[in-house]
C-alpha positions in Angstrom: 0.0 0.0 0.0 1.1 3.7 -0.8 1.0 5.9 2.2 -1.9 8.1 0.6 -3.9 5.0 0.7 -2.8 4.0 4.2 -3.7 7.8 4.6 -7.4 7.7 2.9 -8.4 4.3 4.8 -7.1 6.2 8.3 -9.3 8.7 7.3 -12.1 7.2 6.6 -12.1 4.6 9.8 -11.3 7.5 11.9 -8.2 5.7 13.7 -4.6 5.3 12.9 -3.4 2.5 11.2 -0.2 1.0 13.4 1.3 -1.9 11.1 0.3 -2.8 7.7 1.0 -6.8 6.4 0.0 -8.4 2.7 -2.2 -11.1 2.5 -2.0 -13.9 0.4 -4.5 -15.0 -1.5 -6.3 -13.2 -4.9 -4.6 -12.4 -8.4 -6.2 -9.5 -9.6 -6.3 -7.0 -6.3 -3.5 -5.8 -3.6 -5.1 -7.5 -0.2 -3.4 -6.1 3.2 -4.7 -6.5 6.8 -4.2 -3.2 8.4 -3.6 -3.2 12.4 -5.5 0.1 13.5 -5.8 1.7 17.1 -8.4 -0.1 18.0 -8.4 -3.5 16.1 -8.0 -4.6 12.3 -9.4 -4.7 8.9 -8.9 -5.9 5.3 -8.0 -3.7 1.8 -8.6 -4.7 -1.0 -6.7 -2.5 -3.8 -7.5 -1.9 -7.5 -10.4 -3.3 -9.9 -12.1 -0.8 -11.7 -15.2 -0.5 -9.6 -15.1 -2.2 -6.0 -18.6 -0.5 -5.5 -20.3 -3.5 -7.6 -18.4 -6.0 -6.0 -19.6 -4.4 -2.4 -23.1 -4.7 -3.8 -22.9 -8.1 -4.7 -21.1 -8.8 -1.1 -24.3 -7.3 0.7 -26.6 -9.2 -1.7 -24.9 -12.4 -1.2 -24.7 -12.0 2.9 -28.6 -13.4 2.8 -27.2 -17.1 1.8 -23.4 -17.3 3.1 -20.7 -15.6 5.4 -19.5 -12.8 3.8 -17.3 -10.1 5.4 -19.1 -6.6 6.0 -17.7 -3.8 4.2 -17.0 -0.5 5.9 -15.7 1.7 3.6 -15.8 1.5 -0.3 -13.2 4.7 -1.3 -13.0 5.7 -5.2 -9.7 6.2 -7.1 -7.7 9.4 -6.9 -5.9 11.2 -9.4 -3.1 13.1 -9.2 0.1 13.3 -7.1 -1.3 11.3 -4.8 -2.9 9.0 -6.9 -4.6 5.9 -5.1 -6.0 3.4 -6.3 -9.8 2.5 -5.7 -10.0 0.7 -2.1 -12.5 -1.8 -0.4 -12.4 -2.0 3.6 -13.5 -5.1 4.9 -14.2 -6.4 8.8 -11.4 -9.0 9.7 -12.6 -12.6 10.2 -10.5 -14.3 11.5 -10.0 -18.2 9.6 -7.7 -20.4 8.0 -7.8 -20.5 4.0 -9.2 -23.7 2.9 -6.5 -24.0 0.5 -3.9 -23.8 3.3 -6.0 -26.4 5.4 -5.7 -28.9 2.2 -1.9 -28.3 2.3 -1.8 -29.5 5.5 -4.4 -32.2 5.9 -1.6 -34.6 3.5 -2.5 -35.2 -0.2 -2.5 -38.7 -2.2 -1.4 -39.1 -5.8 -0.9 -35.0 -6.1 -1.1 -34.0 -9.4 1.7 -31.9 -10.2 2.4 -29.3 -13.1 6.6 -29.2 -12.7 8.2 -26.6 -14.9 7.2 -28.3 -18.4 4.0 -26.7 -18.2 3.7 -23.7 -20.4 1.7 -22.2 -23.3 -0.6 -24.0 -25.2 1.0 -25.6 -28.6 -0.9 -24.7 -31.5 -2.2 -28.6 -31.8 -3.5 -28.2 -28.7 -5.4 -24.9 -28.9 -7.6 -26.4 -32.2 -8.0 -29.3 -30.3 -9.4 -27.4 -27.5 -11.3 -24.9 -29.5 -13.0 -28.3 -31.2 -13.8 -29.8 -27.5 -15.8 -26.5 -26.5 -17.6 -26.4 -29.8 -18.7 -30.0 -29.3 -19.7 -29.5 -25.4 -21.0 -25.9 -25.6 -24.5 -27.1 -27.0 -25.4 -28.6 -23.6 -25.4 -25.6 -21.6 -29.0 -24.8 -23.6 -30.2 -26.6 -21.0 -29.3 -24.4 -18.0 -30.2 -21.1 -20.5 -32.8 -20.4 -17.7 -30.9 -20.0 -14.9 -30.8 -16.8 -12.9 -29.2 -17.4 -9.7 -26.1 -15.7 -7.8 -22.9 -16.8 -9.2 -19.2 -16.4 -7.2 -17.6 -17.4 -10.4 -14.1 -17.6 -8.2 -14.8 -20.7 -6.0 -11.6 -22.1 -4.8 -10.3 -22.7 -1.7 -8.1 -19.8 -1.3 -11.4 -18.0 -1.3 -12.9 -19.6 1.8 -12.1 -19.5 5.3 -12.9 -22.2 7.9 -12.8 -22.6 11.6 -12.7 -26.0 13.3 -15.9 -26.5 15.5 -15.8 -27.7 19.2 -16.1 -31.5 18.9 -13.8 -31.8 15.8 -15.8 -30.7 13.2 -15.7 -27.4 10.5 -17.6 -24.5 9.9 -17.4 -22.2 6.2 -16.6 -18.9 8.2 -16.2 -16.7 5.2 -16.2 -16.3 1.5 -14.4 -14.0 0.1 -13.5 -11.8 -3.5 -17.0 -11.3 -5.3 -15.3 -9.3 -8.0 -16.4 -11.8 -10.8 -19.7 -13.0 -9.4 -23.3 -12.8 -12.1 -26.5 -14.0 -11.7 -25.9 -17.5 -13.9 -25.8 -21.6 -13.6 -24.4 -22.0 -10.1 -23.3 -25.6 -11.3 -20.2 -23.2 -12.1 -18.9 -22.7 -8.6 -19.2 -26.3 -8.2 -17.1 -26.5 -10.9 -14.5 -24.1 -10.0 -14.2 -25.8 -6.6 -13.3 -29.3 -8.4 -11.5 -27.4 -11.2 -7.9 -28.6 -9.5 -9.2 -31.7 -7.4 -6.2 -33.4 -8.1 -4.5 -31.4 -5.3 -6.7 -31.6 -2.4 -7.3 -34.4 -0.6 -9.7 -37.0 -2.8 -11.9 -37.4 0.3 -12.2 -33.5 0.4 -13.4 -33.1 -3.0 -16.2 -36.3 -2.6 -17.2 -35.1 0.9 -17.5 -31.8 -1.3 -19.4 -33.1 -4.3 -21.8 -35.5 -2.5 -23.0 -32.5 -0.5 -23.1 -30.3 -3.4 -25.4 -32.8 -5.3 -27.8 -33.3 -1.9 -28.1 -29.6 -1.5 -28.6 -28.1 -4.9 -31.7 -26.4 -5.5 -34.5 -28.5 -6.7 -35.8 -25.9 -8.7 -32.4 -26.3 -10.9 -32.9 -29.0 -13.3 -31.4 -31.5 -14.9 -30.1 -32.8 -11.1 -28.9 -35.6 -12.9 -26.0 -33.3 -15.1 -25.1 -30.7 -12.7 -21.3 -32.1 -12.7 -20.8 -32.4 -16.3 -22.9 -28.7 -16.9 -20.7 -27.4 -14.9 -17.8 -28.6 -15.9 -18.8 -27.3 -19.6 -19.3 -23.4 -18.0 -15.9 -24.4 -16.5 -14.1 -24.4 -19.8 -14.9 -20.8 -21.0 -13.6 -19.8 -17.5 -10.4 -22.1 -18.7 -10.1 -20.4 -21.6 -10.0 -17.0 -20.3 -7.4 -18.1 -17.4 -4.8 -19.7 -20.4 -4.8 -16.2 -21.4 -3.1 -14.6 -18.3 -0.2 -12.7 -20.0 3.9 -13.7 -18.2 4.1 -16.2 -15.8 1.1 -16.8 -13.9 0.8 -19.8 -11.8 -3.0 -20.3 -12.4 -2.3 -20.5 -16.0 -0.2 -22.1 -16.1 -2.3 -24.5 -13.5 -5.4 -24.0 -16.3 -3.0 -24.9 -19.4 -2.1 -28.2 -17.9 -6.0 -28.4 -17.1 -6.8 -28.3 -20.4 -4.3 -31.0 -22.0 -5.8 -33.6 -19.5 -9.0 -32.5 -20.8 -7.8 -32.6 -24.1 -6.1 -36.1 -23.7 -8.8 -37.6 -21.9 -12.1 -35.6 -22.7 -14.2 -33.6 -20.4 -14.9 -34.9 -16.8 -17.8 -36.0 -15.4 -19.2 -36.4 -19.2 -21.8 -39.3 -19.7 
């Protein structure tokens, strides 16, 4: 953070910030928990318009933990330029991606350093695959439901329950959430399974399947439906410009899809 922002979020929380730390966690904004006088809170930095993404938060707090925001604070031109801010409470969690780190992982699938950009063999075959599969999604044209559309387990923090058990504290970064298919954040969540846990990920999808909304049909295709929505979101993350470890995560996604055709496909 730039001390005008440090500045503007002081401001606006009307206490002095003590000790500012990055947070991990989140690609496409600057996230920092900021120690004030009087306790702490989460910035979120950049995006061009964190006043939606606040509007979807509030909207979304009806059906699971979301953080409150305190403070949405526009961009600033000028010498002190800043860039557009978010201020969120702290809750306090573990990322569910950190807890799958350390709960021990069989048969990890892992990228290594071949993976890369997409050969040009592999783009037409991958451009072919969507073409086929795209069809399908006629049947979820009706759907008009809240959508995260970044579902993953570094977006989700849990607490452990008394007696042993866990509890979804938080979800967090609404930036790319529409009203959709939901059978895409389903998706997302499975999109890199090969790297959790396997009993994680059928816990996960055998209480997906019981709780989906009944008014959602076909129940019997949510999976592969949402693994179709899955590859446009595929596409768009194989496009990430540099090196960028979720595309590079995404390109080796979609050789194995490639190779072995789209999962959970009847």
């Amino acid at each position: 953070m730039q001390p005008e922002e440090i500045r503007r979020v002081a401001a606006a929380l009307g206490a002095a910030v003590v000790a500012t730390r990055p947070l991990a966690g989140g690609f496409s904004h600057e996230t920092c928990l900021l120690t004030l006088t009087g306790g702490q809170v989460v910035v979120r930095l950049g995006g061009p318009d964190p006043a939606v993404e606040a509007a979807v938060m509030d909207a979304a707090r009806g059906h699971v933990p979301v953080p409150r925001v305190l403070h949405v604070l526009p961009a600033e031109a000028g010498d002190g330029a800043a860039r557009p801010a978010m201020v969120l409470e702290y809750v306090a969690g573990t990322p569910l991606s950190q807890v799958l780190q350390e709960a021990g992982r069989d048969g990890v699938w892992e990228l290594g350093a071949e993976v890369g950009r997409l050969d040009a063999a592999t783009r037409r075959a991958w451009s072919e695959l969507c073409t086929a599969h795209a069809p399908a999604l006629g049947r979820v044209d009706q759907h008009s439901r809240l959508v995260h559309a970044d579902v993953d387990p570094k977006n989700i923090l849990v607490v452990t329950r008394t007696g042993g058990g866990w509890r979804v504290d938080a979800v967090l970064d609404w930036e790319f959430s529409y009203s959709g298919c939901p059978y895409g954040d389903a998706a997302n969540m499975i999109r890199f399974a090969a790297d959790y846990p396997a009993a994680f990920t059928a816990g996960f999808r055998a209480a997906f399947a019981a709780c989906r909304p009944a008014d959602l049909p076909p129940p019997g295709e949510w999976a592969y439906l949402g693994r179709v929505l899955d590859m446009f979101a595929l596409s768009d993350l194989v496009t990430r410009p540099g090196e960028h470890p979720v595309a590079d995560q995404a390109a080796g996604e979609i050789r194995r899809w490639v190779a072995d055709g789209v999962p959970d496909a009847r």
